[in-house]
C-alpha positions as a Python dict, from the first residue, in 0.01 Angstrom:
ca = {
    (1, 'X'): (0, 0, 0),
    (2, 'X'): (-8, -214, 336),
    (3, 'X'): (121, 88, 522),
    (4, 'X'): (-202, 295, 465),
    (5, 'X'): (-339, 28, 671),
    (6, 'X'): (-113, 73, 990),
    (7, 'X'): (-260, 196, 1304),
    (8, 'X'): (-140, 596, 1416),
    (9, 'X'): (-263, 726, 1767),
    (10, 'X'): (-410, 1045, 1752),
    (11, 'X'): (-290, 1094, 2158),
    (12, 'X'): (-465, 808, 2341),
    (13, 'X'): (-679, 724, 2047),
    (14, 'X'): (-548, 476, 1774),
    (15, 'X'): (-705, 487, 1463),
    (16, 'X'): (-739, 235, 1246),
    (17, 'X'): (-576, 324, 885),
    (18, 'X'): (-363, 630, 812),
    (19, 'X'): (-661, 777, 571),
    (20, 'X'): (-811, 1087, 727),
    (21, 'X'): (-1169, 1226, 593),
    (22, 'X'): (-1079, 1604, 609),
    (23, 'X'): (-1362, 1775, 736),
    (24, 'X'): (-1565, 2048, 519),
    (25, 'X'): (-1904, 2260, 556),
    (26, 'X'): (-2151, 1986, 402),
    (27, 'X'): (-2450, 2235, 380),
    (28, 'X'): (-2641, 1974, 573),
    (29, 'X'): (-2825, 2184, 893),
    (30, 'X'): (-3095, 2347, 949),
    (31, 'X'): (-3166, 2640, 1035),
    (32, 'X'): (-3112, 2689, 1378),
    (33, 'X'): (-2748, 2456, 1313),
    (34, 'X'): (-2847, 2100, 1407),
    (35, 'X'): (-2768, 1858, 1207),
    (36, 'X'): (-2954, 1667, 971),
    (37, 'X'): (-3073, 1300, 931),
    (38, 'X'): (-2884, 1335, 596),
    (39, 'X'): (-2531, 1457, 729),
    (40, 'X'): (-2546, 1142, 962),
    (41, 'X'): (-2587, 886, 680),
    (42, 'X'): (-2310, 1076, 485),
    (43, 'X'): (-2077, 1021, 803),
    (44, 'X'): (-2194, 663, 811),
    (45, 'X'): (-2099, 622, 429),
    (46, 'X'): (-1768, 755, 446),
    (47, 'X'): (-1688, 562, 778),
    (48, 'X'): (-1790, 215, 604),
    (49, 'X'): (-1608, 330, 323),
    (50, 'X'): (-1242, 255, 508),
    (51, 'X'): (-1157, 584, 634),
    (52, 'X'): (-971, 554, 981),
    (53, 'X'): (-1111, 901, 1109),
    (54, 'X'): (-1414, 1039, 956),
    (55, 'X'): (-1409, 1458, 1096),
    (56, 'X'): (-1797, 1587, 1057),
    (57, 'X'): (-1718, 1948, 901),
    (58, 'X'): (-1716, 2285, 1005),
    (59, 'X'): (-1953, 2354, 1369),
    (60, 'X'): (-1964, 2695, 1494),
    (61, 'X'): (-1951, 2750, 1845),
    (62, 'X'): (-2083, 3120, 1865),
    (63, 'X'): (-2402, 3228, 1699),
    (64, 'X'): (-2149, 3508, 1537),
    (65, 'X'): (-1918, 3300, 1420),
    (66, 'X'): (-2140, 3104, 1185),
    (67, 'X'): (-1987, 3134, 841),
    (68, 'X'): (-2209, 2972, 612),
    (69, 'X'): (-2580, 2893, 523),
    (70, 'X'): (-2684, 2536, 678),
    (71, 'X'): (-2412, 2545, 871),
    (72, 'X'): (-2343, 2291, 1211),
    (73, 'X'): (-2350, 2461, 1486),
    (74, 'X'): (-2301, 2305, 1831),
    (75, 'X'): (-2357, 2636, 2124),
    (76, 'X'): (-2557, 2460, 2368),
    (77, 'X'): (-2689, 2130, 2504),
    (78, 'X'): (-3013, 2236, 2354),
    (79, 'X'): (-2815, 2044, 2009),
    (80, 'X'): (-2678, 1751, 2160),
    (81, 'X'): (-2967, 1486, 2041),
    (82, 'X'): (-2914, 1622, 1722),
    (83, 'X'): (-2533, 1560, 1704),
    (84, 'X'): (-2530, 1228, 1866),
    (85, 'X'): (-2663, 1027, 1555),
    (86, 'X'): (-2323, 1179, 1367),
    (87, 'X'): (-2115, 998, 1618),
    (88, 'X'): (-2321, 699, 1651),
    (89, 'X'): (-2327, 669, 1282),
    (90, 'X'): (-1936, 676, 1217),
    (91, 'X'): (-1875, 420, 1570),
    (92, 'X'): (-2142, 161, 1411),
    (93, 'X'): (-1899, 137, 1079),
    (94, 'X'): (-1601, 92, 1258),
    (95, 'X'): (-1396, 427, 1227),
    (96, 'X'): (-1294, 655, 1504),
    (97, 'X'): (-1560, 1029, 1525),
    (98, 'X'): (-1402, 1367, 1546),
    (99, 'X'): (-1606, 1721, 1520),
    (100, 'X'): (-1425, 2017, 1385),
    (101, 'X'): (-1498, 2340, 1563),
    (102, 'X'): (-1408, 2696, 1448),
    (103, 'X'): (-1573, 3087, 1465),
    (104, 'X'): (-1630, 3202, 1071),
    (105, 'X'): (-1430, 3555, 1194),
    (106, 'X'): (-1419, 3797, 886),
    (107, 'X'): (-1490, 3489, 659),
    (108, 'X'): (-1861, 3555, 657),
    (109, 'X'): (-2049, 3424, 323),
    (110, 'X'): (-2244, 3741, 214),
    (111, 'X'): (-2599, 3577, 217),
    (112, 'X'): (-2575, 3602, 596),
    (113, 'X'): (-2455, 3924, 620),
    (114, 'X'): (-2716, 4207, 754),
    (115, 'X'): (-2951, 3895, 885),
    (116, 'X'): (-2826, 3946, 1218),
    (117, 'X'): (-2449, 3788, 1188),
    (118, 'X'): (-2175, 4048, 1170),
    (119, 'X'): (-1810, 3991, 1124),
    (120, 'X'): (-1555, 3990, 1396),
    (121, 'X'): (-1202, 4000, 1367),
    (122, 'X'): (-880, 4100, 1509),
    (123, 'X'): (-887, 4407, 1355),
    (124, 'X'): (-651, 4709, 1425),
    (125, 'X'): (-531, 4999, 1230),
    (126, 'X'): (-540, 4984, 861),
    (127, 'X'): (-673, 4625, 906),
    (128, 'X'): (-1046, 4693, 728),
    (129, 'X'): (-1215, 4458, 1040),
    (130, 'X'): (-1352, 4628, 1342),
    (131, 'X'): (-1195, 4520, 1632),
    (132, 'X'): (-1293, 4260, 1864),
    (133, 'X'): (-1272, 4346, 2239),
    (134, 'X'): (-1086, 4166, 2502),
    (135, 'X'): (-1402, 4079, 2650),
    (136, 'X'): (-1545, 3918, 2320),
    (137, 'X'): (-1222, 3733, 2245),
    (138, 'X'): (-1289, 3590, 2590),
    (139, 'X'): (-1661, 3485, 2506),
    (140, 'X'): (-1522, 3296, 2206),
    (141, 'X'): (-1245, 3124, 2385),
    (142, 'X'): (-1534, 2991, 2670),
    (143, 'X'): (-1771, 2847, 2351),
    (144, 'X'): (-1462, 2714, 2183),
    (145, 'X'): (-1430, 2509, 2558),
    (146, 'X'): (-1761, 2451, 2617),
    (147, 'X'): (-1845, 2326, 2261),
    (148, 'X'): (-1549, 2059, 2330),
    (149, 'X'): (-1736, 1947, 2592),
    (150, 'X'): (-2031, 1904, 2421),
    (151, 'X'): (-1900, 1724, 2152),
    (152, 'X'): (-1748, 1418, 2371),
    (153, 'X'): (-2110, 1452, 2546),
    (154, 'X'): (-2221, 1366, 2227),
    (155, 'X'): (-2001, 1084, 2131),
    (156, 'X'): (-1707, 1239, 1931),
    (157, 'X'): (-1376, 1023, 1974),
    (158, 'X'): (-1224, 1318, 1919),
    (159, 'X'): (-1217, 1737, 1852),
    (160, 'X'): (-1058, 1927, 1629),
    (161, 'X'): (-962, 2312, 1642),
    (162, 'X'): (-1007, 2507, 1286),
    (163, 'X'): (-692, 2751, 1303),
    (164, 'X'): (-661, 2748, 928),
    (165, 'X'): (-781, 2964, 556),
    (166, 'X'): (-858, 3302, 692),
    (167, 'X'): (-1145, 3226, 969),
    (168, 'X'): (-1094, 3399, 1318),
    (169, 'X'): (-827, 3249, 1487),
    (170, 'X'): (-620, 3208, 1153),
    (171, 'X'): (-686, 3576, 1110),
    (172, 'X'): (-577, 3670, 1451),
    (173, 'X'): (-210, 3493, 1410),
    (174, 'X'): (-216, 3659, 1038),
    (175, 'X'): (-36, 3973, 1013),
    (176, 'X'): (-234, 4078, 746),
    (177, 'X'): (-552, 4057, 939),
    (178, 'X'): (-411, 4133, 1332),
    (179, 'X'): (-307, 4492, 1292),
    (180, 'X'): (-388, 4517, 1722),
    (181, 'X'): (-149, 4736, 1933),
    (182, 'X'): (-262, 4540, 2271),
    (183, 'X'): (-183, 4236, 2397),
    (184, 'X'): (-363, 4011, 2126),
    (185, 'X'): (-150, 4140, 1829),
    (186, 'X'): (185, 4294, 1737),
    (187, 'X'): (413, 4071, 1765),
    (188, 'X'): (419, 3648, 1660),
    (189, 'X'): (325, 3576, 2057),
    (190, 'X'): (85, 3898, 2083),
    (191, 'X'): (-101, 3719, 1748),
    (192, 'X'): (-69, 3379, 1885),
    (193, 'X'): (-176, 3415, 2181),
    (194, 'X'): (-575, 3416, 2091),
    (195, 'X'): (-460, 3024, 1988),
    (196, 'X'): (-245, 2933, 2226),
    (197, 'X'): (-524, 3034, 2520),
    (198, 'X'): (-816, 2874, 2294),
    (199, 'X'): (-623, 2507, 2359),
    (200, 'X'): (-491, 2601, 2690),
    (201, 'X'): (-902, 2633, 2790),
    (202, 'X'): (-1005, 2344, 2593),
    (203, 'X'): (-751, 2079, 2737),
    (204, 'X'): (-853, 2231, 3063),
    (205, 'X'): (-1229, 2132, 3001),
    (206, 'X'): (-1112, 1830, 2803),
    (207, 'X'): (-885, 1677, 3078),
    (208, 'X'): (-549, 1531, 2979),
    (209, 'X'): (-661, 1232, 2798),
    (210, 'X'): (-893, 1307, 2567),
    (211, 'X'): (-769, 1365, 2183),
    (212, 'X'): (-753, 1710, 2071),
    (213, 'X'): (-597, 1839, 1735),
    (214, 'X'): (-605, 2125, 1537),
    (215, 'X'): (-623, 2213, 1162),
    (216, 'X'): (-346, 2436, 1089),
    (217, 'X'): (-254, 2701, 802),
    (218, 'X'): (103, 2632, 682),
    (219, 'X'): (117, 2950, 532),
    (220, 'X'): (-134, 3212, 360),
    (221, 'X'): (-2, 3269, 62),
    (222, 'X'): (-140, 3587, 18),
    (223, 'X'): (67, 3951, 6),
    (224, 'X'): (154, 4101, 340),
    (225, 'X'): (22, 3678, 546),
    (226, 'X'): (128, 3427, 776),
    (227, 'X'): (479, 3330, 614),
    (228, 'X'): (600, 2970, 657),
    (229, 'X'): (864, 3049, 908),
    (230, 'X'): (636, 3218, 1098),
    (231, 'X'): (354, 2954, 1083),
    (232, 'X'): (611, 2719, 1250),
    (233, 'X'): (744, 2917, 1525),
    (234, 'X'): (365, 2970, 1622),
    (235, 'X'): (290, 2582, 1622),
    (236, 'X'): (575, 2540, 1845),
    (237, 'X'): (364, 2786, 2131),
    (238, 'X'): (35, 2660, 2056),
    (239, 'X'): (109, 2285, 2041),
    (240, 'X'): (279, 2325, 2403),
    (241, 'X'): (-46, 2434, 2503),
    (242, 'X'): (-205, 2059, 2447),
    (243, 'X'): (-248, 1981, 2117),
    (244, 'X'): (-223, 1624, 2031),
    (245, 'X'): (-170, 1638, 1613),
    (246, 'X'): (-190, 1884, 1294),
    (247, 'X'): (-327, 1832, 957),
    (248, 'X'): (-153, 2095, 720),
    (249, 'X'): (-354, 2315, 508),
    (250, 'X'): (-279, 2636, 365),
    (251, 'X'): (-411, 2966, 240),
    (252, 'X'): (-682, 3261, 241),
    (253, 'X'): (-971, 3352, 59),
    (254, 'X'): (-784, 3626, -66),
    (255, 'X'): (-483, 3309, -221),
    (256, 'X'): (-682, 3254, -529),
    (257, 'X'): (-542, 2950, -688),
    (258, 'X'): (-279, 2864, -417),
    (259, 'X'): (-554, 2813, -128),
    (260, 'X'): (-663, 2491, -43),
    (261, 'X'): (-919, 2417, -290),
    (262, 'X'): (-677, 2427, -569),
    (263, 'X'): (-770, 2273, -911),
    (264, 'X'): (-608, 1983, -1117),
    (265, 'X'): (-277, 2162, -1207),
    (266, 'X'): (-159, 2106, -946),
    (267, 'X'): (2, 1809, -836),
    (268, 'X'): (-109, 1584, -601),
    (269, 'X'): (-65, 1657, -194),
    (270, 'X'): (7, 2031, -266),
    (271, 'X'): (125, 2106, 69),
    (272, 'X'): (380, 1781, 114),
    (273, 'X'): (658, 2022, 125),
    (274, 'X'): (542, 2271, 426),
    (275, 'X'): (431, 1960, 579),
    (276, 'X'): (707, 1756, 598),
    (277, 'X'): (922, 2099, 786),
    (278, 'X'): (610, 2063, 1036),
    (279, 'X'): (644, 1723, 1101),
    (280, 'X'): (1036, 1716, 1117),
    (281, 'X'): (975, 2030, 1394),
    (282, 'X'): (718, 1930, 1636),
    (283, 'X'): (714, 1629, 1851),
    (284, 'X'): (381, 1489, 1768),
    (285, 'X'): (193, 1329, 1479),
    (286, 'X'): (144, 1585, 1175),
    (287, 'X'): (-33, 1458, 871),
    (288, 'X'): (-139, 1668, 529),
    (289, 'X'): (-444, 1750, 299),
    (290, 'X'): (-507, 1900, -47),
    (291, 'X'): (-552, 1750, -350),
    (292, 'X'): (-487, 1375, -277),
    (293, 'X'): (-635, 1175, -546),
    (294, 'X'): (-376, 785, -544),
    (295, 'X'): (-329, 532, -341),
    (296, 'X'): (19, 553, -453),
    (297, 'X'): (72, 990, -372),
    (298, 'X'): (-149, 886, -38),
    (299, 'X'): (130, 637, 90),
    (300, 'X'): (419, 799, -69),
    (301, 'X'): (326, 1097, 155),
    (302, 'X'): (307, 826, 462),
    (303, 'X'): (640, 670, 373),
    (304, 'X'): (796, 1005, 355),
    (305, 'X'): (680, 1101, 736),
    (306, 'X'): (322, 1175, 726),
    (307, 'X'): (127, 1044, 999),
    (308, 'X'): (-170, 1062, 787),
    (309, 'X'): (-312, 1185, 486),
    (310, 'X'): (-652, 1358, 498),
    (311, 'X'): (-893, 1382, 250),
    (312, 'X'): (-1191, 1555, 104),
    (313, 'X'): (-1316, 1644, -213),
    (314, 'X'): (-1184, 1291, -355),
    (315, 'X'): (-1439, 1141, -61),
    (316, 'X'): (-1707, 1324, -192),
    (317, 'X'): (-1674, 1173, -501),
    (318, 'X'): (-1597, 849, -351),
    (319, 'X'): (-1687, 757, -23),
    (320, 'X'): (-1570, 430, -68),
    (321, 'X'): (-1234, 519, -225),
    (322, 'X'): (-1033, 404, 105),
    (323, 'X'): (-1177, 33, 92),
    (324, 'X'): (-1086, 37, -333),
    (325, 'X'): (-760, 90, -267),
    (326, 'X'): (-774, -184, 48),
    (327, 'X'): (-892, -403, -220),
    (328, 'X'): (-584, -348, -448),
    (329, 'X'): (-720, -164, -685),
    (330, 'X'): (-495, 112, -814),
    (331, 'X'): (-785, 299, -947),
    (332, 'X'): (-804, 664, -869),
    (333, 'X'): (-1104, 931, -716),
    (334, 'X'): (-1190, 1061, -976),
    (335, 'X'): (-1181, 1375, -872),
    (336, 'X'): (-1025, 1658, -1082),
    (337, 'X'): (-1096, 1927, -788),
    (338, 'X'): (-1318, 2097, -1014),
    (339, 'X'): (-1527, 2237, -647),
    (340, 'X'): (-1899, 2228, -871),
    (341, 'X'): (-1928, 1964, -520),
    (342, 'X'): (-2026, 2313, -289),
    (343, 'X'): (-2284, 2436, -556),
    (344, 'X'): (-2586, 2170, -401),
    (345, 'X'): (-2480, 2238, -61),
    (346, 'X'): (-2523, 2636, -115),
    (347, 'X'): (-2856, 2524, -314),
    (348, 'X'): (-2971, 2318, 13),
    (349, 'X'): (-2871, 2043, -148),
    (350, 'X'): (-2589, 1928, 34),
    (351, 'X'): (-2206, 1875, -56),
    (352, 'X'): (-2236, 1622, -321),
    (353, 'X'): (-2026, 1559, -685),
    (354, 'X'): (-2143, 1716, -1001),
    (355, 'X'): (-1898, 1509, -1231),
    (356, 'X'): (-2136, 1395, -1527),
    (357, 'X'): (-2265, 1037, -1498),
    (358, 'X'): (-2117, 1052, -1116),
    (359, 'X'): (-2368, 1231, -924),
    (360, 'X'): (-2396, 1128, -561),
}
């Protein structure tokens, strides 16, 4: 499995191994979104575990795009002591940082609804979301920017975009969520366009060199959603705009069992297929997630064109998996993608597995 241990350059950045830790909402902030002692150990863990890139989960950038209860949220420089220990902690274990960023959209969890976050959306006719205005799509596209900014203040090797499973810019490039008659919707560029000016702005406050990548919904795989061909011909646009890699996810809230938290039936790397059209299609490194449990599906996926193979549930069961398999071992996570990991983390808990006689 040597070639899991290769170097991949995520644009000026190499990192170290082509093992990934996908980022996820860990349920470890308080409640005005700064991070915890806790989350900063769990970044430390996974990072001295053998992961190349360790991505700290889910940040919102906009008090109203918070999705979720103890939720990161980076909106000011107010946060950045907070979030430099998460950096700091992955750096002193040898792996290269990365902070996800995203805006929750219409993907609101209920227990913050009517406590002063409202949904925002595309919206349009027949849509069901009220209708963000220019102006507002503006706001978010300047926080998106400015929390890039803050994160390299803080220490981050690295930031990535959430475009992907139904949150707000996902839902704007959706046709089953963007039912706008101006400028932002209609047609594939009219939908993309909320994207393609979110990286334009953030490579503009980034500069030229610094690594930015994006999380990306292959498809939605929901009645009337983002079809494959269509999630492709959008990449092409955004990409151009200064994207430096992908990681491949899929799906919707709305997908059921074909979203990205799918359960063991399926087989391993669930997206390898829509994946490997991405990567033969765009001129830059494209790597995949979901449901990754081997060594041996991990660099099969690699050998096959993958610049990487990301990882998350497995690592929460695990966070040392990476450096087993380094060792030879042929031993798997563990994981059976049961998702009992989220119920601590909605309990204040923090993400954490629930597998019996495996707790972590």
């Amino acid at each position: 499995m040597t070639i899991l241990w290769t170097p991949w350059h995520l644009g000026r950045l190499e990192v170290p191994g082509r093992i990934v830790r996908s980022a996820t909402w860990e349920g470890l902030a308080d409640a005005a979104g700064r991070p915890l002692p806790a989350l900063a150990e769990l970044l430390g863990r996974l990072a001295a575990g053998g992961a190349g890139l360790v991505t700290a989960g889910f940040t919102f950038v906009d008090p109203a795009g918070r999705a979720l209860a103890r939720q990161c949220g980076l909106t000011g420089p107010e946060q950045l002591d907070a979030f430099r220990p998460l950096a700091g902690a992955i750096a002193a274990a040898g792996a290269r940082s990365c902070l996800q960023l995203g805006h929750a959209g219409p993907q609101l969890w209920p227990d913050l609804a009517g406590r002063g976050v409202e949904p925002e959306g595309p919206g349009g006719p027949g849509s069901g979301l009220r209708e963000m205005r220019p102006e507002r799509i503006g706001e978010v596209i300047d926080a998106c920017a400015r929390a890039a900014v803050l994160a390299r203040e803080a220490g981050f090797d690295a930031v990535q975009l959430h475009f992907a499973h139904g949150y707000l810019h996902s839902a704007f490039l959706s046709p089953r969520t963007n039912r706008r008659r101006d400028g932002w919707g209609g047609s594939l560029a009219g939908r993309a366009r909320f994207l393609v000016e979110t990286v334009a702005a953030v490579r503009r406050a980034l500069g030229p060199d610094y690594p930015l990548w994006a999380k990306w919904n292959c498809a939605d795989f929901a009645p009337g959603g983002l079809t494959l061909e269509e999630s492709l011909a959008a990449a092409r646009r955004v990409c151009r705009a200064g994207l430096d890699a992908l990681e491949i996810s899929g799906g919707v809230k709305e997908s059921g069992d074909r979203g990205c938290t799918r359960g063991p039936a399926w087989p391993e790397g669930y997206f390898r297929s829509q994946a490997a059209r991405f990567a033969a299609a765009l001129d830059l490194p494209v790597g995949t997630v979901g449901g990754i449990r081997s060594a041996a599906a991990a660099a099969g996926l690699v050998r096959a064109g993958q610049a990487f193979v990301a990882l998350s549930r497995p690592l929460v069961r695990r966070p040392d998996l990476p450096a087993r398999w380094r060792s030879g071992t042929q031993e798997g996570s563990g994981c059976t993608s049961c998702n009992r990991c989220f119920l601590p983390a909605l309990r204040g808990r923090g993400i954490r597995c629930m597998a019996r006689g495996r707790r972590r």
